[in-house]
N, CA, C and O atoms as a GROMACS GRO file, in nm:
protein
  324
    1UNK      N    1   0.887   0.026  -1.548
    1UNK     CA    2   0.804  -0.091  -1.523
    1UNK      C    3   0.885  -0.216  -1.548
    1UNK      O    4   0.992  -0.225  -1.607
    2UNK      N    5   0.821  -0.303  -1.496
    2UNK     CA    6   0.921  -0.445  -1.482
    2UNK      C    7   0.758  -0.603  -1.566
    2UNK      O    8   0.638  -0.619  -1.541
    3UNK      N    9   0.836  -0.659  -1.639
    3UNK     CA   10   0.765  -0.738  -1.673
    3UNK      C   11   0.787  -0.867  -1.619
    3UNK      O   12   0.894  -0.927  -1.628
    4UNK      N   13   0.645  -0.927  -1.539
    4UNK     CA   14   0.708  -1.043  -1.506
    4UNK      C   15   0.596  -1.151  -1.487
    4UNK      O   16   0.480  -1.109  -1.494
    5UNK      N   17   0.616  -1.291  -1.464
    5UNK     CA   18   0.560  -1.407  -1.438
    5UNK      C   19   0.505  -1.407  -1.344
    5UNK      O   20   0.572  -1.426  -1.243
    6UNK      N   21   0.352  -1.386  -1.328
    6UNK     CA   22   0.331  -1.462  -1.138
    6UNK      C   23   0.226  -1.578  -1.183
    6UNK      O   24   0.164  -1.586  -1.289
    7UNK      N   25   0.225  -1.660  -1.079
    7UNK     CA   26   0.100  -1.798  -1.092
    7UNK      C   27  -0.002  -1.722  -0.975
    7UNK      O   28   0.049  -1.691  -0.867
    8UNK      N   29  -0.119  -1.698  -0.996
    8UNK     CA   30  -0.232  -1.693  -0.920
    8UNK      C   31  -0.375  -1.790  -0.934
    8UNK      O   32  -0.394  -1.838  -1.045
    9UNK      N   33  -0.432  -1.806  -0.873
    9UNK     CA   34  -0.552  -1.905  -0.874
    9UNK      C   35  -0.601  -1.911  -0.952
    9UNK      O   36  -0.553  -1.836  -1.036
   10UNK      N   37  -0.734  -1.995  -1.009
   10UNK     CA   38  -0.809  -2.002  -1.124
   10UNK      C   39  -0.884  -1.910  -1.068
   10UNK      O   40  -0.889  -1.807  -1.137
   11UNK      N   41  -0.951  -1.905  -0.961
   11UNK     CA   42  -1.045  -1.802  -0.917
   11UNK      C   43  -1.041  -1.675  -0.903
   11UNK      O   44  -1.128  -1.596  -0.939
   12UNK      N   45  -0.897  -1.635  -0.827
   12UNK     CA   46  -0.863  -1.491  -0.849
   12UNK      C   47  -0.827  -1.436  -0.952
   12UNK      O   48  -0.816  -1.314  -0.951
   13UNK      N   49  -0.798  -1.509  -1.071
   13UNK     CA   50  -0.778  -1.512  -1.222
   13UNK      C   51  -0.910  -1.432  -1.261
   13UNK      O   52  -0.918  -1.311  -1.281
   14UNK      N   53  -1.010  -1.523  -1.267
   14UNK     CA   54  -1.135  -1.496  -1.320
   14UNK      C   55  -1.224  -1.371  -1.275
   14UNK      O   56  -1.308  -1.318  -1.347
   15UNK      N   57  -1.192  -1.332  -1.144
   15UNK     CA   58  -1.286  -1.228  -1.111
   15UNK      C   59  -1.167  -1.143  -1.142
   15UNK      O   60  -1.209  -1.074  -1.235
   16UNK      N   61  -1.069  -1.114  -1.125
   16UNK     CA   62  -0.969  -1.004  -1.197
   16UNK      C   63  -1.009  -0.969  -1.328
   16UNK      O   64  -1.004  -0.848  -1.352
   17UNK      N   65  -1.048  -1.042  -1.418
   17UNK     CA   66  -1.086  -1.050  -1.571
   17UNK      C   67  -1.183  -1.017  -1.576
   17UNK      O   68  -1.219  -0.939  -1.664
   18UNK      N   69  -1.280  -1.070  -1.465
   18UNK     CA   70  -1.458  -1.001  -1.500
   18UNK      C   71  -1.442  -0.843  -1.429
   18UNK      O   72  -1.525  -0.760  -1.467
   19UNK      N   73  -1.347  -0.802  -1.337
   19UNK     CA   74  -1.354  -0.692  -1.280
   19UNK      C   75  -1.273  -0.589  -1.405
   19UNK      O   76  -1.285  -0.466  -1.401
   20UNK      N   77  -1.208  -0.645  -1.491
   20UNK     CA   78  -1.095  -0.522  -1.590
   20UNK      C   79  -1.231  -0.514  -1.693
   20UNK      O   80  -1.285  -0.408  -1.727
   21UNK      N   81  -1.278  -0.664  -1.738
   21UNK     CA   82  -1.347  -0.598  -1.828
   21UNK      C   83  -1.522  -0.552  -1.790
   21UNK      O   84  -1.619  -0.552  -1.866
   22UNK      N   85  -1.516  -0.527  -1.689
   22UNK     CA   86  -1.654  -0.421  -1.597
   22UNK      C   87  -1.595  -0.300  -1.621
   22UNK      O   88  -1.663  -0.208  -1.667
   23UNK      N   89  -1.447  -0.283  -1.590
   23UNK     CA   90  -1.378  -0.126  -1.560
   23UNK      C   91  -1.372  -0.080  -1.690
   23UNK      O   92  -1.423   0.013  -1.752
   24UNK      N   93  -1.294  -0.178  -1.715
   24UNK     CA   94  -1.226  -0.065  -1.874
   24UNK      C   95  -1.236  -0.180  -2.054
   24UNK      O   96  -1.158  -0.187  -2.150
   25UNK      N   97  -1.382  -0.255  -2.022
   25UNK     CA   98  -1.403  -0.339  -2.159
   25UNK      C   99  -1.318  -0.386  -2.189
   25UNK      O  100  -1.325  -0.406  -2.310
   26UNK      N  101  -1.223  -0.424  -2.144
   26UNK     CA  102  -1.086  -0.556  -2.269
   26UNK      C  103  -0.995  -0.564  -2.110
   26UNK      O  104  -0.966  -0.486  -2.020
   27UNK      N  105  -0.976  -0.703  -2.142
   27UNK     CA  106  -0.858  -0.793  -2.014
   27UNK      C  107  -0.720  -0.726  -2.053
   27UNK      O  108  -0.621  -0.751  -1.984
   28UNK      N  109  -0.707  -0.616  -2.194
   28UNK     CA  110  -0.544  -0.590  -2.208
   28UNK      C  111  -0.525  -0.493  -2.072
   28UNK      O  112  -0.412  -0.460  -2.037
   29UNK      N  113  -0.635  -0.454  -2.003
   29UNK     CA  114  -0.572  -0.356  -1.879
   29UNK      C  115  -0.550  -0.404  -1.753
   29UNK      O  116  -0.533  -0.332  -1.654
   30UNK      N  117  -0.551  -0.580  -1.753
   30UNK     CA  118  -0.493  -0.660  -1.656
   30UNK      C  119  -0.444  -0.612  -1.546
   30UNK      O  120  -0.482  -0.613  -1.429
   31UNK      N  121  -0.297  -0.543  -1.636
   31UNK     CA  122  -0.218  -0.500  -1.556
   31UNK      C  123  -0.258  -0.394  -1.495
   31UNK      O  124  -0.251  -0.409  -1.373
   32UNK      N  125  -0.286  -0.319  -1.519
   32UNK     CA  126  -0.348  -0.206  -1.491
   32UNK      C  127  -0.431  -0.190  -1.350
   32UNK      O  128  -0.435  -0.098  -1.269
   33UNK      N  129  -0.492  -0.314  -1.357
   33UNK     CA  130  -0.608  -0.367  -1.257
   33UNK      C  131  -0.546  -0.389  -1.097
   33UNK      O  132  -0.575  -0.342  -0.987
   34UNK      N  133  -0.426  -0.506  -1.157
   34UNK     CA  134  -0.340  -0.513  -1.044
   34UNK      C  135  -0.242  -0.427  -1.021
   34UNK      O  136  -0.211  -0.415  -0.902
   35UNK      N  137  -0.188  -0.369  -1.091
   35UNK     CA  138  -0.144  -0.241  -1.024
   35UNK      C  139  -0.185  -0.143  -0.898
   35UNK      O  140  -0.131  -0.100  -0.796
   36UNK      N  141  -0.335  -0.128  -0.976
   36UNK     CA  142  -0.383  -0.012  -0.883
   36UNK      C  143  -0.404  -0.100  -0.775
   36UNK      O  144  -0.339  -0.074  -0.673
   37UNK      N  145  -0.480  -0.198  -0.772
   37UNK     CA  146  -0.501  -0.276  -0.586
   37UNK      C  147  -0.382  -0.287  -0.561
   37UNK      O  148  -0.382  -0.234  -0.450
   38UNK      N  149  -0.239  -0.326  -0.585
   38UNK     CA  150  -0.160  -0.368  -0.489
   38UNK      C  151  -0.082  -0.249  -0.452
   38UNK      O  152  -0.005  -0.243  -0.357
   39UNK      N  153  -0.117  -0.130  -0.560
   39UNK     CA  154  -0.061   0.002  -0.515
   39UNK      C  155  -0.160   0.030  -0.395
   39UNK      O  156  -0.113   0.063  -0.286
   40UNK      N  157  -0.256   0.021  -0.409
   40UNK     CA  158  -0.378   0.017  -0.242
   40UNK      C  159  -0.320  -0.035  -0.176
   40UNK      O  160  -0.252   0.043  -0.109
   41UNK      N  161  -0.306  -0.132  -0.152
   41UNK     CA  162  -0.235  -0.213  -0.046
   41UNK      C  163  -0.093  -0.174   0.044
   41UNK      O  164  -0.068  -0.220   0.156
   42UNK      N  165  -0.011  -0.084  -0.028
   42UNK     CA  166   0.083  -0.084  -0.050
   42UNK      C  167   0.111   0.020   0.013
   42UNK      O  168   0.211   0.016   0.084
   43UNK      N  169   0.027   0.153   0.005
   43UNK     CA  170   0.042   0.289   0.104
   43UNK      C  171  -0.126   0.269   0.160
   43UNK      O  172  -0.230   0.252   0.095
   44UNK      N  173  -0.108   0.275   0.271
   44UNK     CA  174  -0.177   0.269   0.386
   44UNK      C  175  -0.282   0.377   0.380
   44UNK      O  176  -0.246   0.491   0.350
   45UNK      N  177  -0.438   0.344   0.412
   45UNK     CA  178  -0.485   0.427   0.356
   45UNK      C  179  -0.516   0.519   0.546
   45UNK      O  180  -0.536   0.458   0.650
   46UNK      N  181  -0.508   0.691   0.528
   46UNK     CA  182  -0.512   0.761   0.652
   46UNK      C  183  -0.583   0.805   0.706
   46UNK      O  184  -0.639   0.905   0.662
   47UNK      N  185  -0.621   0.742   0.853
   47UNK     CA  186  -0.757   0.749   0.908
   47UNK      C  187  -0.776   0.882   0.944
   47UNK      O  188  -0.683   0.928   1.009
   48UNK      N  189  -0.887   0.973   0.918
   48UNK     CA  190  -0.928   1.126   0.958
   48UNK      C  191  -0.852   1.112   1.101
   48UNK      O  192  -0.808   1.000   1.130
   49UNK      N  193  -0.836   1.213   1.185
   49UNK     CA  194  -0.773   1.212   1.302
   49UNK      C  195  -0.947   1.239   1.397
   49UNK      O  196  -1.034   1.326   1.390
   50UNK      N  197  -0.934   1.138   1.464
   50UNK     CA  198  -1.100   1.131   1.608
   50UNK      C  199  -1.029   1.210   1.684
   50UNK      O  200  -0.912   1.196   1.721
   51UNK      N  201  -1.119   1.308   1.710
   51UNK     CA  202  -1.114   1.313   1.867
   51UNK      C  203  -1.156   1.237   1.986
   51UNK      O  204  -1.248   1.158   2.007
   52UNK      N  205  -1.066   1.284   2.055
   52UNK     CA  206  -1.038   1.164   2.175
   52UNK      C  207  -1.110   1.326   2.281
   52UNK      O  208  -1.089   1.447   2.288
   53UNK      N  209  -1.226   1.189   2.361
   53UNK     CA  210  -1.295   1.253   2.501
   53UNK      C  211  -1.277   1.173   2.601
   53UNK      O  212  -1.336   1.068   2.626
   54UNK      N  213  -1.179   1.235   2.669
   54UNK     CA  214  -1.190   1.161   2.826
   54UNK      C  215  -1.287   1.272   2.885
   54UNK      O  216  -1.302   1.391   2.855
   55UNK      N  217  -1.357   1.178   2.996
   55UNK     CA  218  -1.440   1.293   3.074
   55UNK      C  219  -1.387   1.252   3.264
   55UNK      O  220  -1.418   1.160   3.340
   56UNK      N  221  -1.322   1.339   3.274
   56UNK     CA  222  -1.245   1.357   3.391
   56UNK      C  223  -1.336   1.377   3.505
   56UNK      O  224  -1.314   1.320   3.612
   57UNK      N  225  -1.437   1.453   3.488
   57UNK     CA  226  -1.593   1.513   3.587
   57UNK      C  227  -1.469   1.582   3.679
   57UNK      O  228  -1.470   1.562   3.800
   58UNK      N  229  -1.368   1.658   3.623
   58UNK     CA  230  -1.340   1.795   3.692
   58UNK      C  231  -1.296   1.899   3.578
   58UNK      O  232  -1.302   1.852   3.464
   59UNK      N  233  -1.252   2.036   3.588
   59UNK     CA  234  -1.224   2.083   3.517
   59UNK      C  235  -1.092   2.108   3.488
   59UNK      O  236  -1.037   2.135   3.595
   60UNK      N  237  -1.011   2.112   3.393
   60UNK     CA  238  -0.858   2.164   3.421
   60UNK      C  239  -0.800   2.243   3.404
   60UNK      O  240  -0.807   2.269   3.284
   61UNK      N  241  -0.740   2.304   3.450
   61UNK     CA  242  -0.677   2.454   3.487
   61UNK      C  243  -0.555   2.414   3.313
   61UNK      O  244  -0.538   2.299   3.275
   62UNK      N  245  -0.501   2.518   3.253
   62UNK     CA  246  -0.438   2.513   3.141
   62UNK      C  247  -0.262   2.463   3.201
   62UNK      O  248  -0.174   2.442   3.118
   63UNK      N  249  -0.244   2.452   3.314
   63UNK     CA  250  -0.122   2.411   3.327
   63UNK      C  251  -0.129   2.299   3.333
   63UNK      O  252  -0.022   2.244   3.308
   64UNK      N  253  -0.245   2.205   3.366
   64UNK     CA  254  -0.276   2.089   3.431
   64UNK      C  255  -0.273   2.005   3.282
   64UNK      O  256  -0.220   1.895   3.262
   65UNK      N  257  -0.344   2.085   3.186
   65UNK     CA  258  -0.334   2.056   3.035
   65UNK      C  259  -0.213   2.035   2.948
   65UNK      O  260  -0.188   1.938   2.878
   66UNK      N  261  -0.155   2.126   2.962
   66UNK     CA  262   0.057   2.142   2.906
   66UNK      C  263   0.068   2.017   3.047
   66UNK      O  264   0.129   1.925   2.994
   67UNK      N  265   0.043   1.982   3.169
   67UNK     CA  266   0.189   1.866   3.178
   67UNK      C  267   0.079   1.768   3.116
   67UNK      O  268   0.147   1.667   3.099
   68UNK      N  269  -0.034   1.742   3.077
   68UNK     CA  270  -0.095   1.613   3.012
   68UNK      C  271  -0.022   1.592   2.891
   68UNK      O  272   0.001   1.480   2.845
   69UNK      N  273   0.007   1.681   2.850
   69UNK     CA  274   0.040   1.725   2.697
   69UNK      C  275   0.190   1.629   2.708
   69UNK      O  276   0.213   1.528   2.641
   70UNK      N  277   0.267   1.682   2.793
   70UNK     CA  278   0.393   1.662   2.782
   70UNK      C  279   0.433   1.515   2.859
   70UNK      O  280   0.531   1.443   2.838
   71UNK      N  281   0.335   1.499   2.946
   71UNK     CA  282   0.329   1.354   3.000
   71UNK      C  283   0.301   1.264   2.922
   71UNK      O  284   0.360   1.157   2.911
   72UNK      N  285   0.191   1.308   2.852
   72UNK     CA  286   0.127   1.151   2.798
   72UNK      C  287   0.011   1.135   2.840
   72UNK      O  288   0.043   1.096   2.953
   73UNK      N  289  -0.136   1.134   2.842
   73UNK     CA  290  -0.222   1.104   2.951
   73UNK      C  291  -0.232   0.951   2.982
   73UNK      O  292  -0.313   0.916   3.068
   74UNK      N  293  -0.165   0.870   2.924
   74UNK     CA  294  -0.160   0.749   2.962
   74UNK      C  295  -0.091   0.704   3.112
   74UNK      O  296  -0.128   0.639   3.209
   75UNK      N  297   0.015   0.769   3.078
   75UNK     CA  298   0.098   0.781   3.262
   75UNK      C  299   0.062   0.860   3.342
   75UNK      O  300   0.111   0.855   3.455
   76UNK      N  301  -0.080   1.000   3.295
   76UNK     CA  302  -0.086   1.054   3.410
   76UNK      C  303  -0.190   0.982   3.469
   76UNK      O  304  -0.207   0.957   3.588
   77UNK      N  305  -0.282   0.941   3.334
   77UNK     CA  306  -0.429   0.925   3.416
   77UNK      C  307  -0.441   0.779   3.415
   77UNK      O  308  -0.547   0.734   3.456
   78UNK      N  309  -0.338   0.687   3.369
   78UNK     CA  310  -0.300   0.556   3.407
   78UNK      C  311  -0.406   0.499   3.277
   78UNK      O  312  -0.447   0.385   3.301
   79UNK      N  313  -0.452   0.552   3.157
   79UNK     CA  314  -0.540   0.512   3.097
   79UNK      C  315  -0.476   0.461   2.980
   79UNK      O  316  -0.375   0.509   2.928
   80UNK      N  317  -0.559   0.329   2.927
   80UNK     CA  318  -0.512   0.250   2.818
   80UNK      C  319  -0.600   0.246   2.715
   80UNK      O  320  -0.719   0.224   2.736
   81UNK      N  321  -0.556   0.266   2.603
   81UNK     CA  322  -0.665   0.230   2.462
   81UNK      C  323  -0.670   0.141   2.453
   81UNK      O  324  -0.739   0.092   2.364
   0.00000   0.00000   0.00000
Protein backbone atom coordinates (compact mmCIF):
# COMPACT_ATOMS: atom_id res chain seq x y z
CA UNK A 1 0.00 0.00 0.00
CA UNK A 2 1.08 3.52 -0.73
CA UNK A 3 0.21 6.47 1.56
CA UNK A 4 -0.75 9.55 0.12
CA UNK A 5 -2.28 13.22 -0.09
CA UNK A 6 -5.33 13.84 -2.29
CA UNK A 7 -7.59 17.26 -2.05
CA UNK A 8 -11.29 16.29 -2.74
CA UNK A 9 -14.45 18.48 -2.25
CA UNK A 10 -16.15 19.48 0.89
CA UNK A 11 -19.06 17.56 -0.40
CA UNK A 12 -17.59 14.42 -1.58
CA UNK A 13 -15.68 14.57 1.74
CA UNK A 14 -18.82 14.49 3.71
CA UNK A 15 -20.93 11.85 2.15
CA UNK A 16 -17.70 9.53 2.04
CA UNK A 17 -17.72 10.00 5.96
CA UNK A 18 -21.50 9.58 6.37
CA UNK A 19 -21.21 6.49 3.95
CA UNK A 20 -17.87 4.71 6.17
CA UNK A 21 -19.58 5.51 9.17
CA UNK A 22 -23.22 3.82 7.85
CA UNK A 23 -20.75 0.81 6.69
CA UNK A 24 -18.41 0.15 9.25
CA UNK A 25 -19.21 2.90 12.50
CA UNK A 26 -15.81 5.00 12.64
CA UNK A 27 -14.31 7.34 9.54
CA UNK A 28 -10.78 5.23 10.48
CA UNK A 29 -12.06 2.92 7.40
CA UNK A 30 -11.89 5.96 5.05
CA UNK A 31 -9.59 4.31 3.29
CA UNK A 32 -11.08 1.40 3.04
CA UNK A 33 -14.22 3.08 1.56
CA UNK A 34 -12.24 4.51 -1.26
CA UNK A 35 -10.48 1.75 -2.02
CA UNK A 36 -13.23 -0.49 -2.68
CA UNK A 37 -15.16 2.21 -5.18
CA UNK A 38 -12.16 3.06 -7.10
CA UNK A 39 -11.22 -0.66 -7.13
CA UNK A 40 -15.05 -0.72 -8.82
CA UNK A 41 -14.20 1.56 -11.12
CA UNK A 42 -11.18 0.21 -12.00
CA UNK A 43 -12.10 -3.50 -13.36
CA UNK A 44 -15.01 -3.24 -15.42
CA UNK A 45 -17.90 -4.75 -14.25
CA UNK A 46 -19.10 -8.06 -17.00
CA UNK A 47 -22.19 -7.86 -18.74
CA UNK A 48 -24.05 -11.59 -18.73
CA UNK A 49 -23.59 -12.46 -22.47
CA UNK A 50 -27.59 -11.56 -24.44
CA UNK A 51 -28.51 -13.35 -26.89
CA UNK A 52 -28.65 -11.86 -30.05
CA UNK A 53 -32.07 -12.67 -32.43
CA UNK A 54 -32.00 -11.74 -35.84
CA UNK A 55 -35.14 -12.99 -37.49
CA UNK A 56 -34.20 -13.64 -41.08
CA UNK A 57 -38.14 -15.11 -41.96
CA UNK A 58 -36.09 -17.98 -43.70
CA UNK A 59 -34.53 -20.89 -42.37
CA UNK A 60 -30.78 -21.79 -42.51
CA UNK A 61 -29.30 -24.72 -43.67
CA UNK A 62 -26.02 -25.39 -41.05
CA UNK A 63 -23.51 -24.42 -43.75
CA UNK A 64 -25.22 -21.16 -44.30
CA UNK A 65 -24.62 -20.85 -40.34
CA UNK A 66 -20.52 -21.81 -40.24
CA UNK A 67 -19.98 -19.05 -43.23
CA UNK A 68 -22.17 -16.48 -40.80
CA UNK A 69 -19.98 -17.65 -38.19
CA UNK A 70 -16.83 -17.09 -40.02
CA UNK A 71 -18.01 -13.98 -41.92
CA UNK A 72 -19.31 -11.92 -39.40
CA UNK A 73 -23.08 -11.37 -39.85
CA UNK A 74 -22.44 -7.83 -40.13
CA UNK A 75 -20.85 -8.19 -43.75
CA UNK A 76 -23.11 -10.86 -44.63
CA UNK A 77 -26.38 -9.49 -43.69
CA UNK A 78 -25.03 -5.83 -43.97
CA UNK A 79 -26.41 -5.37 -40.31
CA UNK A 80 -25.28 -2.78 -37.72
CA UNK A 81 -25.70 -2.58 -33.87
Amino acid sequence: MVKTTIIIEDDLYKALVKEALERYGTTRKLSKLINEKLGAKATPKRRAKEALRVKLGRALPPEEIERLAEEGWDEVLGWRP
